[in-house]
Residue frames relative to the residue before (quaternion, step in Angstrom):
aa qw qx qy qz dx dy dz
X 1.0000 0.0000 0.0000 0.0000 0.00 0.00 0.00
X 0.3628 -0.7099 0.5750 0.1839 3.64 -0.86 1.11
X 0.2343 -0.6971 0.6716 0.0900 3.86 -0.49 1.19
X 0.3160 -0.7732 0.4840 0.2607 3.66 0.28 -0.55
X 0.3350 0.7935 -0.4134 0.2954 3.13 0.75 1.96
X 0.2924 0.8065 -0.4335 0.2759 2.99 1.33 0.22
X 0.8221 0.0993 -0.2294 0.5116 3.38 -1.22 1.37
X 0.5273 0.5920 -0.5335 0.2947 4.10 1.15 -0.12
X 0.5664 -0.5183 0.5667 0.2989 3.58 -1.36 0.47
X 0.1493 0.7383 -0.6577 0.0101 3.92 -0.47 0.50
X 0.1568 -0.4372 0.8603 0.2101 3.67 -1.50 0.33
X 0.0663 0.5336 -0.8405 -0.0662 2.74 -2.74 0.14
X 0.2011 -0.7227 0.6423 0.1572 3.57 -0.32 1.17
X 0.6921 0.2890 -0.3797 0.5416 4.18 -1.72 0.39
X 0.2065 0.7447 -0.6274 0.0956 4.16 0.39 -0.07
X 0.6611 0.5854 -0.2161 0.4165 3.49 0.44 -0.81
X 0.5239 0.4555 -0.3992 0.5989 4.00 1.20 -0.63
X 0.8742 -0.1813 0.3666 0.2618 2.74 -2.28 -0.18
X 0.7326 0.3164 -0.2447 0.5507 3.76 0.10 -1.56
X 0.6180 0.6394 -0.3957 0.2296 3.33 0.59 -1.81
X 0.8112 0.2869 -0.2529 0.4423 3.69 0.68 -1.39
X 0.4261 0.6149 -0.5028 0.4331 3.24 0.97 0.41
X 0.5092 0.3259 -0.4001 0.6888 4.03 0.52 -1.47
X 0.8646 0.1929 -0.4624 0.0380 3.39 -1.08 -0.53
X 0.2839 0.6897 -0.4464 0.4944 3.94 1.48 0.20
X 0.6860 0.3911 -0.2716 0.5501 3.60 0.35 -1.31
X 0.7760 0.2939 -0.3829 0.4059 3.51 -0.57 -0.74
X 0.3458 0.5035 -0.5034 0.6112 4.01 1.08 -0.19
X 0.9247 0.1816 -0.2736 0.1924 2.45 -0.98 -1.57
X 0.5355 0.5491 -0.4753 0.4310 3.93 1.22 0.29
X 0.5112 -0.6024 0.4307 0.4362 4.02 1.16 0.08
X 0.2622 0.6995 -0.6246 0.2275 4.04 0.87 0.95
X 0.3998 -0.5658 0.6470 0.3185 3.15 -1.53 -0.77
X 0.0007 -0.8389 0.5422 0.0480 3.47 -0.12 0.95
X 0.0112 -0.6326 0.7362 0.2403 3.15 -1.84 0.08
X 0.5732 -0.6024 0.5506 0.0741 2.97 -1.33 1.35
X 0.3483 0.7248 -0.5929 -0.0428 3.61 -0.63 0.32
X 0.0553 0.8393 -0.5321 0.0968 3.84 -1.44 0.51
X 0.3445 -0.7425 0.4374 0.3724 3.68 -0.36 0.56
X 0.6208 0.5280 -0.3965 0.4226 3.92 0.54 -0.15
X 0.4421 -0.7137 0.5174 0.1657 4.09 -0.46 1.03
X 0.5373 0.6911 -0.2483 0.4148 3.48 0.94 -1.31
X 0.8305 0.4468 -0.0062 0.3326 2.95 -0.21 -2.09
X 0.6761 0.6240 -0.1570 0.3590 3.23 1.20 -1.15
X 0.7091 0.5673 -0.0228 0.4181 2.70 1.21 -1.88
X 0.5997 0.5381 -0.1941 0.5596 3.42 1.81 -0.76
X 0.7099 0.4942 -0.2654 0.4259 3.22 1.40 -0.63
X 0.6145 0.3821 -0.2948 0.6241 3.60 1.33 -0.78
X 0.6203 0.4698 -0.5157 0.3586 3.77 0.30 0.26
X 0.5772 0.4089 -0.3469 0.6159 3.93 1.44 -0.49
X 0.7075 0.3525 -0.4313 0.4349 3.89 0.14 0.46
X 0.6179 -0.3786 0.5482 0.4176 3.35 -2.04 -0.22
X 0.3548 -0.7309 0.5783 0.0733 3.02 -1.09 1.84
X 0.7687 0.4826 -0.2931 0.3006 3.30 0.89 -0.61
X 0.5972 0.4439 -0.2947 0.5995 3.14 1.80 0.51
X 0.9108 0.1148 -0.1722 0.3572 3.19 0.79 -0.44
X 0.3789 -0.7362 0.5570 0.0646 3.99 -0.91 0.93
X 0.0877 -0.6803 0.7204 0.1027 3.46 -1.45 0.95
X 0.0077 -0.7123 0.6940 0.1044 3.20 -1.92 0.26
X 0.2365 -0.7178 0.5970 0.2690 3.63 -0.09 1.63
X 0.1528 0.7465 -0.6395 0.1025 4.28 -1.41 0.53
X 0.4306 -0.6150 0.6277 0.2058 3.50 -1.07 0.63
X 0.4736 -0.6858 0.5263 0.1686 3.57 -0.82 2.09
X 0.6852 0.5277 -0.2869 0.4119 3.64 0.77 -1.39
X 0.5239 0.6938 -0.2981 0.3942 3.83 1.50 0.24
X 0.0407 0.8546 -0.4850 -0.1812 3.78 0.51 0.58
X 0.6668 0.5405 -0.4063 0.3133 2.97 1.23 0.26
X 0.4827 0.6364 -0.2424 0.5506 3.32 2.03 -0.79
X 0.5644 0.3951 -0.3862 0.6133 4.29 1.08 -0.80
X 0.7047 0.4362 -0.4570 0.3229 4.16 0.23 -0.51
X 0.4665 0.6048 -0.3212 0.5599 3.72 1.83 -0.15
X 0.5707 0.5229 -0.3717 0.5127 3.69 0.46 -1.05
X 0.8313 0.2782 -0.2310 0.4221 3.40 -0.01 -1.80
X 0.4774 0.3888 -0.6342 0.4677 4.13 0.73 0.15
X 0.7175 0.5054 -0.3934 0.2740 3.44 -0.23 -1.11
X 0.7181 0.2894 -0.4338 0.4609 3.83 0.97 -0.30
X 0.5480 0.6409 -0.4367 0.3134 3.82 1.27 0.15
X 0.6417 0.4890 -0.2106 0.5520 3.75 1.71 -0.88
X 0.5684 0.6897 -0.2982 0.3352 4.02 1.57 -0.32
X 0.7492 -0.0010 0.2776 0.6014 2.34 0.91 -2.12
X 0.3565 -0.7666 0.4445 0.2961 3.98 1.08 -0.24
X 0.6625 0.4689 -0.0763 0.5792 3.41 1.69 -0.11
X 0.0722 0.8014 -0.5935 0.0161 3.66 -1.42 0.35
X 0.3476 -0.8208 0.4418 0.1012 3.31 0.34 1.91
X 0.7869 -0.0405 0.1631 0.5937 3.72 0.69 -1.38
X 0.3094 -0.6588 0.6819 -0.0724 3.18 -1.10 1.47
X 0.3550 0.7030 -0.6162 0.0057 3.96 -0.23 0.83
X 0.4073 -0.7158 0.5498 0.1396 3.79 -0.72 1.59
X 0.0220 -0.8216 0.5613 -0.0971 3.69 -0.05 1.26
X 0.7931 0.3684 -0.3192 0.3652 3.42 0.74 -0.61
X 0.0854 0.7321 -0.6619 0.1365 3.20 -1.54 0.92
X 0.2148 -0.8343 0.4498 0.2354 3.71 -1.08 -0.06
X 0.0574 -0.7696 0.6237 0.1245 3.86 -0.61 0.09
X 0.0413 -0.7122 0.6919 -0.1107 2.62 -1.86 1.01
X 0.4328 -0.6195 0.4956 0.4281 3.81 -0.54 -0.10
X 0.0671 -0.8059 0.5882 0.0110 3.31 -1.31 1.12
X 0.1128 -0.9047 0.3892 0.1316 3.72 1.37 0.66
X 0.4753 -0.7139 0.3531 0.3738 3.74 -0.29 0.58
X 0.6643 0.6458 -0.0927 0.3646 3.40 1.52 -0.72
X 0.5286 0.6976 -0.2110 0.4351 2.98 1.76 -0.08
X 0.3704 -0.7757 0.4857 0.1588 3.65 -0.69 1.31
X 0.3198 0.7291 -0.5951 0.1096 3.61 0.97 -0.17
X 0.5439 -0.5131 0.5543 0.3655 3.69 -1.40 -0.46
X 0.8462 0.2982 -0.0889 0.4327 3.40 0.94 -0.77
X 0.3603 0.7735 -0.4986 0.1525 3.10 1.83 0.47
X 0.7240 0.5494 -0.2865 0.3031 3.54 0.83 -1.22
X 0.5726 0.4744 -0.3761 0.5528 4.03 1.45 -0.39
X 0.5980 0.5850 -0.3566 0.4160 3.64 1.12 -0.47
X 0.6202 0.6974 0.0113 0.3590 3.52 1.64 -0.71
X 0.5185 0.5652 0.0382 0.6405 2.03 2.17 -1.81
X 0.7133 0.4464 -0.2208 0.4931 3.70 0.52 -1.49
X 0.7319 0.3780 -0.3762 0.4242 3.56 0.42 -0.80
X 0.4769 0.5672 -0.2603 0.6189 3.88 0.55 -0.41
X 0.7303 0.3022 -0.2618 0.5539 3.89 0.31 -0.31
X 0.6413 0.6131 -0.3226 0.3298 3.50 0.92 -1.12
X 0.8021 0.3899 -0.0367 0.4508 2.88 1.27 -2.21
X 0.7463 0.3667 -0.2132 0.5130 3.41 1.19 -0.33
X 0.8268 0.3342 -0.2518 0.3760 3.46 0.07 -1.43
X 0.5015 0.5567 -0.4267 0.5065 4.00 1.36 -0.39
X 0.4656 0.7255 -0.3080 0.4025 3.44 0.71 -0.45
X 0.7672 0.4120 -0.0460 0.4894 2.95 0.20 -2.09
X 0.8147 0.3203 -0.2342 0.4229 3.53 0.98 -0.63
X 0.3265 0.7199 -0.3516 0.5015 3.13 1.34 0.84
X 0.7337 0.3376 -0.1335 0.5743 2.89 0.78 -1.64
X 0.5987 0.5816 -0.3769 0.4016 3.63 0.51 -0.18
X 0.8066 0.3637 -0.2651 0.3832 3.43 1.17 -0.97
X 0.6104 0.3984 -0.3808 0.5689 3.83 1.76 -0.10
X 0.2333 0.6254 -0.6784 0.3070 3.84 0.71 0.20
X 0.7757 0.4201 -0.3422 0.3236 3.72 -0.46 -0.45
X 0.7635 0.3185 -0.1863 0.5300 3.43 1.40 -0.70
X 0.3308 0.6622 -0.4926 0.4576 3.65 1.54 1.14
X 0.0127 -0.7227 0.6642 0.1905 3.75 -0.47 0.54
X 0.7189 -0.3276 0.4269 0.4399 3.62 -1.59 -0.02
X 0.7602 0.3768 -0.2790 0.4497 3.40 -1.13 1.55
X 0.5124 0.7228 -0.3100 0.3447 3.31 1.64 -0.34
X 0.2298 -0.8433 0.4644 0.1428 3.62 -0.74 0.09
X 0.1548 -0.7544 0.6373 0.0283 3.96 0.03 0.97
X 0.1083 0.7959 -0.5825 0.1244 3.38 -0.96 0.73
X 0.1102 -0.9008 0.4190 0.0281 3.33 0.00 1.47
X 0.4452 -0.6779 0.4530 0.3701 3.59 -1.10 0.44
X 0.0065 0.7307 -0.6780 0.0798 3.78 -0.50 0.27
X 0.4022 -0.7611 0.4986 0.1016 3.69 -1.26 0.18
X 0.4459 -0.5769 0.4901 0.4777 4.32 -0.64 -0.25
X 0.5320 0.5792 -0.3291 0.5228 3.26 1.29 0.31
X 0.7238 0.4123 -0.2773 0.4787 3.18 1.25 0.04
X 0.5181 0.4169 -0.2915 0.6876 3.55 1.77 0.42
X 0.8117 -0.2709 -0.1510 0.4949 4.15 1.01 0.72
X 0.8184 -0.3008 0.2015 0.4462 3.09 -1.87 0.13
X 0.1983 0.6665 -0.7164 -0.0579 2.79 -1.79 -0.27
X 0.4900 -0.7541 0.3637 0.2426 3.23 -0.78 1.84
X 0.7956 0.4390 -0.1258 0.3980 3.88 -0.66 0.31
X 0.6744 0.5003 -0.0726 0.5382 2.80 1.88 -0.68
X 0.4024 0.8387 -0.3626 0.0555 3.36 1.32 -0.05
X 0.6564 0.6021 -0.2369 0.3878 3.26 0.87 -0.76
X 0.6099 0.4600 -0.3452 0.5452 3.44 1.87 -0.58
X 0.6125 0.5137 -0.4312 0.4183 3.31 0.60 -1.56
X 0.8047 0.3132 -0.3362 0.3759 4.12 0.15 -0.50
X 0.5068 0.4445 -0.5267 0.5179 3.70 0.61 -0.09
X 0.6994 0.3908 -0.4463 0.3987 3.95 0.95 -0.29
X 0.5174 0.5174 -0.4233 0.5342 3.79 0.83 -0.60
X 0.7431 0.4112 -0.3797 0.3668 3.85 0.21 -0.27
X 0.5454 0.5263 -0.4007 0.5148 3.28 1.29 -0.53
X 0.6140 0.6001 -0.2875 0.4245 3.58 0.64 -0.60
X 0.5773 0.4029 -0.2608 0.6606 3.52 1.09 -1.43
X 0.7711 0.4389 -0.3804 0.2609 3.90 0.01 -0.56
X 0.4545 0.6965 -0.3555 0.4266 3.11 1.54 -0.68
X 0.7795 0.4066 -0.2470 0.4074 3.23 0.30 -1.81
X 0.6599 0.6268 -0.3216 0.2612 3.59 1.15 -0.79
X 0.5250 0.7090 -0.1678 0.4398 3.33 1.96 -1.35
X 0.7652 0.4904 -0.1644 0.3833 3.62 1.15 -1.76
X 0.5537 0.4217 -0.3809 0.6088 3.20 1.86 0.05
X 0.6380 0.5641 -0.4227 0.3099 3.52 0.33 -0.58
X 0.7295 0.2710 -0.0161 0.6278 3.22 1.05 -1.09
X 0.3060 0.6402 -0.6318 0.3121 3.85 0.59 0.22
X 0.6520 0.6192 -0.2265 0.3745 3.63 0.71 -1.26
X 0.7312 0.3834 -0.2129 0.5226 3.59 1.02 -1.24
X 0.6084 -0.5914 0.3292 0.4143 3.79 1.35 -0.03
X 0.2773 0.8640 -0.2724 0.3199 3.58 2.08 -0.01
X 0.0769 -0.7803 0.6183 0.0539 4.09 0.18 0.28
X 0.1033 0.7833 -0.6126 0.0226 3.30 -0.54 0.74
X 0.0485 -0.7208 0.6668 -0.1827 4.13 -0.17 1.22
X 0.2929 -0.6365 0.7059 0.1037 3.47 -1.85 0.85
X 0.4883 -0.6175 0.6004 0.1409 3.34 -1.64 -0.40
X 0.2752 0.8324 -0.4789 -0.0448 3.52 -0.15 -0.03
X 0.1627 -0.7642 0.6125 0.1197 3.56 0.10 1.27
X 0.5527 -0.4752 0.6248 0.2798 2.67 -1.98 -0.11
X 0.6892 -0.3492 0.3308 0.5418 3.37 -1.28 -1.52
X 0.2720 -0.8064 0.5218 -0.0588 3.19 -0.89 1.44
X 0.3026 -0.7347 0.4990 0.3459 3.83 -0.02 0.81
X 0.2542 0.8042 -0.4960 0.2064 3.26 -0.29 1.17
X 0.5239 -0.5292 0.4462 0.4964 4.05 -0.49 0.68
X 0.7239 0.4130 -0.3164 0.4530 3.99 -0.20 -1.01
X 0.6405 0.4896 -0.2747 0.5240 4.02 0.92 -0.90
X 0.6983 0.4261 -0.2441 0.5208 3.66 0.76 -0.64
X 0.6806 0.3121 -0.5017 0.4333 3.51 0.60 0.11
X 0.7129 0.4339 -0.3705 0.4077 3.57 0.62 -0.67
X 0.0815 0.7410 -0.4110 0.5248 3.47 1.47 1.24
X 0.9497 0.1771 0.0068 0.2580 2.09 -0.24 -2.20
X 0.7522 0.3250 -0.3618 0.4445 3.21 1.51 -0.07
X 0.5710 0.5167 -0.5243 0.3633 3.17 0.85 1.13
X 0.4009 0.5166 -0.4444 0.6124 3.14 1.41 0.73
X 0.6124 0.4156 -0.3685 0.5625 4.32 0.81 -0.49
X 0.6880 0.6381 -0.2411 0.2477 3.70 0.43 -0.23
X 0.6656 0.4268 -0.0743 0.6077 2.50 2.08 -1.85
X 0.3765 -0.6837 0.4560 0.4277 3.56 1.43 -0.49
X 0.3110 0.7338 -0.4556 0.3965 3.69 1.24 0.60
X 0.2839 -0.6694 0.5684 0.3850 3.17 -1.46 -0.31
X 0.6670 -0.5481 0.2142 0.4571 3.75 -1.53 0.74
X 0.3972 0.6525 -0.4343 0.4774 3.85 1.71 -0.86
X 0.4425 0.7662 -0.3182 0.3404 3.77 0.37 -1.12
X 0.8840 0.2767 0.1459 0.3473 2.54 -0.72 -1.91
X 0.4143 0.5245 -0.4256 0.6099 3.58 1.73 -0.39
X 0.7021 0.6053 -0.2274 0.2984 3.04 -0.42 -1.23
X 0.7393 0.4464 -0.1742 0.4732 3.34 0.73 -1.56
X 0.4446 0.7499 -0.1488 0.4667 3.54 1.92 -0.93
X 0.8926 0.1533 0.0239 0.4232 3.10 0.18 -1.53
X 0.4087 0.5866 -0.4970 0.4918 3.49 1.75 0.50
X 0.6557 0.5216 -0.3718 0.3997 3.93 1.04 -0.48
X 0.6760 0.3523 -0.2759 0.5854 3.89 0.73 -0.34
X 0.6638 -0.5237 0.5147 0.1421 2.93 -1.81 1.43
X 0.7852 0.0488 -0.2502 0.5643 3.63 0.50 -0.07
X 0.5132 -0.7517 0.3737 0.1788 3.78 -0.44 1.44
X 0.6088 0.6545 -0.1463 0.4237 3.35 1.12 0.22
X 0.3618 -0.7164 0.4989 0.3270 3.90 -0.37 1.57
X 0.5687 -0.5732 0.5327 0.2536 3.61 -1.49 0.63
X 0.0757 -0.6873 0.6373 0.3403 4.02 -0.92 0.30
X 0.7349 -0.4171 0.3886 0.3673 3.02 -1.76 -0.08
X 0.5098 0.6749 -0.3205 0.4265 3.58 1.28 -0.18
X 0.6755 0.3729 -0.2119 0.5998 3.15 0.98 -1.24
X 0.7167 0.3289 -0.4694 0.3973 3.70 0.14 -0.25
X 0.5073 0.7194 -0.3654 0.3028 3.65 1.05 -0.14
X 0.5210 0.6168 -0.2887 0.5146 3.51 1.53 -0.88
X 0.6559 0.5818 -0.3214 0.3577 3.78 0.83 -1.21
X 0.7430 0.2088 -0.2212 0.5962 3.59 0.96 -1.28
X 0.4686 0.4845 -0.6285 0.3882 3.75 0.50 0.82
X 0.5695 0.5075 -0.3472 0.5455 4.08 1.05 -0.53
X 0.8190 0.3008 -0.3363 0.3545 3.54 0.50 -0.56
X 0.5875 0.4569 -0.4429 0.5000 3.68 1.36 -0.02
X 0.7876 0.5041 -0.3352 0.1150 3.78 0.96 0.33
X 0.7054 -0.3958 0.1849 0.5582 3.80 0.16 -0.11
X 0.6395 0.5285 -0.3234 0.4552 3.53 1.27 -0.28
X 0.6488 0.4887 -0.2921 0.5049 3.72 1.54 0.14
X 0.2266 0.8043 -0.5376 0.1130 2.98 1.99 -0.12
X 0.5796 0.6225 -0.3863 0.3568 4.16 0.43 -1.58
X 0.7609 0.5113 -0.2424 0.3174 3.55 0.85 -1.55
X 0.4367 0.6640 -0.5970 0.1097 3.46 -1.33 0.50
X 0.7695 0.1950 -0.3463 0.4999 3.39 -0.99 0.92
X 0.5168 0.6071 -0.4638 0.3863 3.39 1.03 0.71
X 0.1109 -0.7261 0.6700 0.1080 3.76 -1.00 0.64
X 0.4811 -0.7001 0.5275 -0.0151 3.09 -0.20 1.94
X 0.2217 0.7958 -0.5492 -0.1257 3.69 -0.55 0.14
X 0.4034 -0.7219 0.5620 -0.0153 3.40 -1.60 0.93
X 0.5060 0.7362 -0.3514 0.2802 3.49 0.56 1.02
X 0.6325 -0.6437 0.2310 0.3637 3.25 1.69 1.25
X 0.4507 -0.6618 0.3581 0.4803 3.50 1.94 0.18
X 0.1710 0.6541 -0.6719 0.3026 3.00 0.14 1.55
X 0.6157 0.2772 -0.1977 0.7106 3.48 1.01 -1.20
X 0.0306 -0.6039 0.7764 0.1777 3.62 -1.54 -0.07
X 0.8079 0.4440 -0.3729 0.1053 3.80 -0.47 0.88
């Protein structure tokens, strides 16, 4: 399906994970220009070696870096002088149970919440200037970010904030012509999605088979999401046919959530 993206500028920050190299295949494979960005060298490098180099560019950097995001946003001002779609994907989860004695539970709490939310925000602060009218932000956020989930607290809110930020951005910038839309998957078969599986299957004393199961009996189509299929969603929302959309966090979770 042709999204009409050919020749747009796109960042995708986490490129290197699971979803990430998914969004970034699609938006290739829609003729964008990408820059690639991610904190792991490895991963990255493997990823811009299976694409068109001559379209697309990585830069491994540390979001939490306001000085390393003021690099990102020169580098898209000397590229391209422009940034069509901004889609903030990276982020990290782990379990962060309230009940735990660790020593480091509460900076660990702290960090994730900064990762998933506040690196974000400062992203989006440093290419604001190189967004013209028509652009499209599109943040990653989760069904975890529309309810609880025991053990999980520290994600499930850095996702509810992405959600509250979303809606906050599409007014800020509704005015400057700015679209600003979330994501909210579901369960994706993904390495990072499969451990917190697995240790919510070590918690319950269950097994991880279990707890699938117990998962996919709640959504209308029985069946974990790949990163492919969620890839198609933010290719509709970076494209002229979502023009209507903004402040909307779209979710994708086979009707697990319904709202």
């Amino acid at each position: 399906m042709n999204f009409g993206l050919q020749g747009r500028t796109v960042l995708i920050t986490g490129a290197a994970g699971g979803i990430g190299q998914a969004l970034s295949r699609a938006f290739a494979g829609q003729g964008a220009q990408l820059l690639l960005l991610d904190r792991s060298a490895a991963p990255l490098d493997a990823l811009l070696a299976s694409l068109d180099g001559s379209r697309v560019h990585g830069v491994v950097c540390d979001l939490g870096s306001d000085v390393q995001m003021a690099g990102v946003a020169e580098q898209v001002r000397q590229r391209w002088g422009r940034l069509d779609v901004l889609v903030n994907n990276a982020g990290a989860e782990h379990p962060t149970p309230i009940d735990t004695r660790e020593p480091d539970a509460m900076s660990r709490w702290a960090a994730l919440l900064d990762n998933n939310v506040t690196s974000m925000t400062r992203l989006t602060h440093a290419l604001l200037p190189q967004m013209p009218a028509g652009a499209s932000i599109i943040n990653q956020s989760s069904i975890w970010g529309r309810i609880g989930v025991a053990g999980f607290s520290a994600y499930s809110a850095s996702k509810h904030a992405v959600v509250g930020l979303t809606r906050s951005l599409a007014l800020e910038l509704g005015p400057r012509g700015i679209r600003v839309n979330a994501v909210c998957p579901g369960w994706v078969r993904t390495e990072a999605a499969m451990r917190s599986l697995q240790a919510m299957a070590q918690a319950g004393g269950r097994s991880q088979a279990e707890v699938e199961a117990e998962i996919l009996s709640r959504q209308a189509v029985p069946q974990m999401l790949t990163p492919d299929e969620l890839a198609g969603v933010f290719l509709f929302l970076a494209s002229d046919g979502a023009a209507p959309l903004t402040g909307q966090c779209l979710v994708a979770s086979h009707g697990e959530v319904m709202a």
